[in-house]
C-alpha positions in Angstrom: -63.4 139.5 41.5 -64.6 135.8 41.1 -64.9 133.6 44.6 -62.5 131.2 43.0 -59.8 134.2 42.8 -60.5 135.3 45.8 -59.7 131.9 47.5 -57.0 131.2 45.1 -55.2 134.5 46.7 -56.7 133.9 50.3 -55.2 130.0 50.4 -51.5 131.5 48.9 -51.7 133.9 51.8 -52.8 130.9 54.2 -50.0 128.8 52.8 -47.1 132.1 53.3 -48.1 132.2 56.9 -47.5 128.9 57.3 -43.8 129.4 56.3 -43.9 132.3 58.2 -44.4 129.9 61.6 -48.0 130.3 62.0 -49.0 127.0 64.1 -52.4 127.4 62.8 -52.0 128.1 59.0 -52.6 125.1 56.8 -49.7 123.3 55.8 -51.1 121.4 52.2 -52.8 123.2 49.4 -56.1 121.4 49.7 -56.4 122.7 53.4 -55.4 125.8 52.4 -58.0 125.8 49.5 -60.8 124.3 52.3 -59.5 127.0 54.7 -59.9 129.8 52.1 -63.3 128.9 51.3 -64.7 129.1 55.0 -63.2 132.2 55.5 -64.6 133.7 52.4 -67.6 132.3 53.8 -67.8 133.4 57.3 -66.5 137.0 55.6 -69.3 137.5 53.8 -72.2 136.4 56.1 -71.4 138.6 58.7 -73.9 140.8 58.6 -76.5 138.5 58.3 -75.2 136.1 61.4 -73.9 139.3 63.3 -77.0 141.8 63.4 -76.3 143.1 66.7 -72.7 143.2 66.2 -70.7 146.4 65.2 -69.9 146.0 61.4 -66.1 146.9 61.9 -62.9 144.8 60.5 -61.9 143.8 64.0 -65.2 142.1 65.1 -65.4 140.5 61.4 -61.9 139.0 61.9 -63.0 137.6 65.7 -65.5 136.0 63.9 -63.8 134.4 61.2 -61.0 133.4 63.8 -64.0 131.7 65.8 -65.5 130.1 62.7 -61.8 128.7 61.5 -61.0 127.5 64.8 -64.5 125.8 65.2 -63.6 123.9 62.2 -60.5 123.3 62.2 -59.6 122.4 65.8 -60.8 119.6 68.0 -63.6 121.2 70.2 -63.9 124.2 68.1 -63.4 127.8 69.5 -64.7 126.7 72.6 -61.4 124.5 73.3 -58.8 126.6 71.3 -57.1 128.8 74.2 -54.7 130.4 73.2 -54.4 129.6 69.9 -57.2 132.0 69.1 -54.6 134.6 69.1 -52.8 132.8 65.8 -56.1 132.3 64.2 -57.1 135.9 64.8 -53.5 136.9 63.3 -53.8 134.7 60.5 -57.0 136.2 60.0 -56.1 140.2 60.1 -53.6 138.7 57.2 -56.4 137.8 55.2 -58.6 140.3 55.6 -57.7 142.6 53.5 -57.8 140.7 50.6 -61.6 140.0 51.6 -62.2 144.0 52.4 -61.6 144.5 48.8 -64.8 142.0 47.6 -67.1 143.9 50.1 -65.8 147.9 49.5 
């Protein structure tokens, strides 16, 4: 599957949770597309970044939680409190689609 299918089908997932009531989901198609992208991103470079770092689908969600949040909150992960918990939801509801690209 191409990147640009992937984040075509990440961002539509991005944009549902947003109608769903996730407070961190992007709520217009080009933050949804921007969104997409990092995660793909982050996804895919785990293993790289993350050497030391058990290769399972929780820790690579964290991550990608962390990695959203850094970007798309003011003061990053480190200032994201509680919200982490919606970024790591929103994550685990994209992360199957990206477990498909790397199986």
């Amino acid at each position: 599957m191409a990147n640009v299918e992937i984040e075509r089908k990440i961002a539509s997932k991005l944009l549902w949770a947003r109608q769903d009531g996730c407070p961190v989901a992007p709520g217009t198609e080009e933050l949804a597309n921007e969104m997409a992208s990092i995660a793909r991103r982050r996804w895919n470079s785990f293993e790289r970044r993350s050497e030391h770092i058990p290769r399972t689908t929780a820790n690579r969600i964290r991550d990608m939680a962390r990695g959203i949040a850094d970007r798309f909150e003011t003061g990053g992960s480190e200032m994201v409190g509680p919200l982490i918990n919606d970024y790591e939801w929103l994550c685990e509801q994209i992360a199957p689609i990206l477990s498909e690209t790397t199986d």
